[in-house]
N, C-alpha and C positions, 0 to 999 in steps of 0.2 A: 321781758314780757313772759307772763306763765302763762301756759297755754292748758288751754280747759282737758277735761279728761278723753272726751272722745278724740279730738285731733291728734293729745298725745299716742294714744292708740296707732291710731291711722299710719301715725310716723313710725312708733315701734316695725308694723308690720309692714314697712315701705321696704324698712333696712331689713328686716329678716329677707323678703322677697329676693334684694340687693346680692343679699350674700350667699343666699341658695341660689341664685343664679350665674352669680362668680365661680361660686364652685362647681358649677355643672358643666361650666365652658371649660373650667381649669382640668377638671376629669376628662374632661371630649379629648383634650389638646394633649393630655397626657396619654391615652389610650395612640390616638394619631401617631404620636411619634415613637413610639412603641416600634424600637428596633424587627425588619423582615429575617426570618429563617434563612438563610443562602439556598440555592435550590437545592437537588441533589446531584452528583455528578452523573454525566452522561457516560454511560458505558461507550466505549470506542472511541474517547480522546484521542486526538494527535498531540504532540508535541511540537514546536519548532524550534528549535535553537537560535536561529538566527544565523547561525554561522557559515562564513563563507563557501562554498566549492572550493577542492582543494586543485590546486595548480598541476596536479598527475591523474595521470590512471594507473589503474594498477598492472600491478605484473605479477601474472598466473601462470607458474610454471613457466615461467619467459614469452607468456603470448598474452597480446592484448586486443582488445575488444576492437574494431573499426581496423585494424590489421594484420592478422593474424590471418591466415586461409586455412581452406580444408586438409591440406598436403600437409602445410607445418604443423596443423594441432596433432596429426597423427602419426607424426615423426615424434613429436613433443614426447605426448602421451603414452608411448610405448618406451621415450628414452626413461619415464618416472616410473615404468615399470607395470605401467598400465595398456589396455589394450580398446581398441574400438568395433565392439562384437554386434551393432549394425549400425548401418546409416540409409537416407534414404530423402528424396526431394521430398519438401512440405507440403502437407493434406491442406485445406481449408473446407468446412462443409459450406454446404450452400446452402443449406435451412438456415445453420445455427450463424455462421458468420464467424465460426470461432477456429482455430488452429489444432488441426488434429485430434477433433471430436473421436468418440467411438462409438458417435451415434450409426444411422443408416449408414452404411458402406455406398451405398448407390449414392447418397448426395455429397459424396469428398471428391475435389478437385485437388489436382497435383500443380502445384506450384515448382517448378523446373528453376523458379530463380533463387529459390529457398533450399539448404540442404541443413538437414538433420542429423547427429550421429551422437551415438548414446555409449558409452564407456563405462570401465570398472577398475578395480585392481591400481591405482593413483595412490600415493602414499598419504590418505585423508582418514584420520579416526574416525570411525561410525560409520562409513560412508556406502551406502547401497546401490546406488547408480548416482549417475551424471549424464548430463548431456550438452550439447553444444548445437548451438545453429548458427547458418552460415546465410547471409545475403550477399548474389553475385560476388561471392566468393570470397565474404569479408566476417570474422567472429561479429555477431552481434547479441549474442548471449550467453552467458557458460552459467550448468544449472546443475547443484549438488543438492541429493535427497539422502538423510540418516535415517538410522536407526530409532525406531519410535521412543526408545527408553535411555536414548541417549544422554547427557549431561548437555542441558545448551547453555547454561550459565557459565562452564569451563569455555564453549563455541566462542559465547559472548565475551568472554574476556580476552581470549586469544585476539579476535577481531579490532577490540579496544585497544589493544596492546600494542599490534602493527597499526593503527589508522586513525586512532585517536578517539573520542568521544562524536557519536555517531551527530549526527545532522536535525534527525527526526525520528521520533518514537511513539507509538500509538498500539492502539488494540485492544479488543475486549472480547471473548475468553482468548483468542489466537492473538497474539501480539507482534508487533515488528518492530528492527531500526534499520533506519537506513542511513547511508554514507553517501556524500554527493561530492564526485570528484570533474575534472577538468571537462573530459564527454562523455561521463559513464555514471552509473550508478550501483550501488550496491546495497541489495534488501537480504535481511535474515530472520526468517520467519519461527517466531517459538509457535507450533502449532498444540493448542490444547487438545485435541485429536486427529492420531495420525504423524504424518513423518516430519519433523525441523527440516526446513530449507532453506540453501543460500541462493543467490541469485545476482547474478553481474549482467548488466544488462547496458549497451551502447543507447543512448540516446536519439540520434538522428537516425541511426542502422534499425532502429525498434520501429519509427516512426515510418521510414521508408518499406521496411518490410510489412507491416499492418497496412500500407498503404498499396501495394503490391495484390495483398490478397483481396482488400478491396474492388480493384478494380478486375482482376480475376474472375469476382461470382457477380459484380456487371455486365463485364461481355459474357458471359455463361448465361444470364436470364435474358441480355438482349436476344444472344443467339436463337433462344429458346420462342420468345414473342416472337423474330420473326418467322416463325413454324407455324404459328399461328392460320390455318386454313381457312374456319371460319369465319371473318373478315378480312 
């Protein structure tokens, strides 16, 4: 059957309709799937390896973290040649809540179960000071500060070299890795301003000593309420 001329029409302009409409879904669909840009990275990524704690702690100068006392570090550290030119029980302020602020002098509390002592002269390249602290009479942290313009890529490799490939890596301009061993840990800070630092630090001895101070500038504000005259 031939179909008269306006119907054929009517059909032409069915199927054109047809086909600009196919291709405007087909453009939709293709725009949609139109691969996202990945975002950008966040400055101050961590890293984590995965990797287990290592079954030791370390040994520093023959002293270790959670055993070590005050007596021994400083037999220690004078036998490597080094010396401990002060020590003194741990500050905490009472505004800030932080350990050995050098805010207000009038708001630091002396923690008697905390002792501090700060050292030199250790056979450590770059090395500016150190320090150690002691909880009831136990190392719970040994803390080395270099020289600003030090090489910490030689640090970091040295470190890698005794202990393996670190645990955890992160930081953005200041960067760190850490090492996570049996009950201790160990951070070495590249700092983009200012001094490189490493950082051994006990675990339970860390938690109980911030816990210590806590309860320290408690009773110091209870003491304080109950002064309280006005009611």
């Amino acid at each position: 059957m031939v179909l008269n001329n306006a119907k054929y029409r009517v059909l032409i302009m069915a199927v054109i309709l047809a086909m600009l409409s196919s291709s405007n879904a087909y453009s939709a669909k293709k725009k949609k799937a139109k691969p996202k840009l990945p975002p950008p990275p966040t400055l101050g990524n961590t890293k984590d390896f995965g990797i287990k704690p290592f079954d030791y702690d370390p040994n520093i100068f023959d002293m270790q973290l959670g055993v070590t006392t005050f007596e021994q570090a400083d037999k220690i550290i004078q036998k490597e040649g080094g010396l401990l030119n002060a020590y003194s029980y741990g500050e905490v302020n009472l505004k800030l809540d932080t350990l050995n602020s050098n805010e207000d002098k009038n708001n630091l509390l002396v923690n008697k179960e905390i002792i501090l002592a700060d050292f030199v002269g250790i056979p450590l390249d770059n090395l500016t000071k150190g320090r150690m602290g002691f909880y009831k009479d136990k190392m719970y942290f040994l803390y080395y500060e270099f020289e600003p313009n030090m090489n910490f890529d030689k640090l970091e490799m040295q470190v890698v070299a005794k202990y393996g490939k670190p645990h955890r890596i992160g930081g953005f301009p200041d960067r760190f890795l850490e090492w996570r061993f049996l009950s201790s840990t160990l951070i070495l800070k590249d700092n983009f301003t200012g001094s490189d630092r490493m950082i051994f630090t006990h675990n339970k001895l860390l938690e109980l000593a911030n816990k210590s101070n806590k309860i320290l500038i408690k009773e110091e504000k209870n003491s304080a309420y109950k002064q309280q005259r006005a009611f």
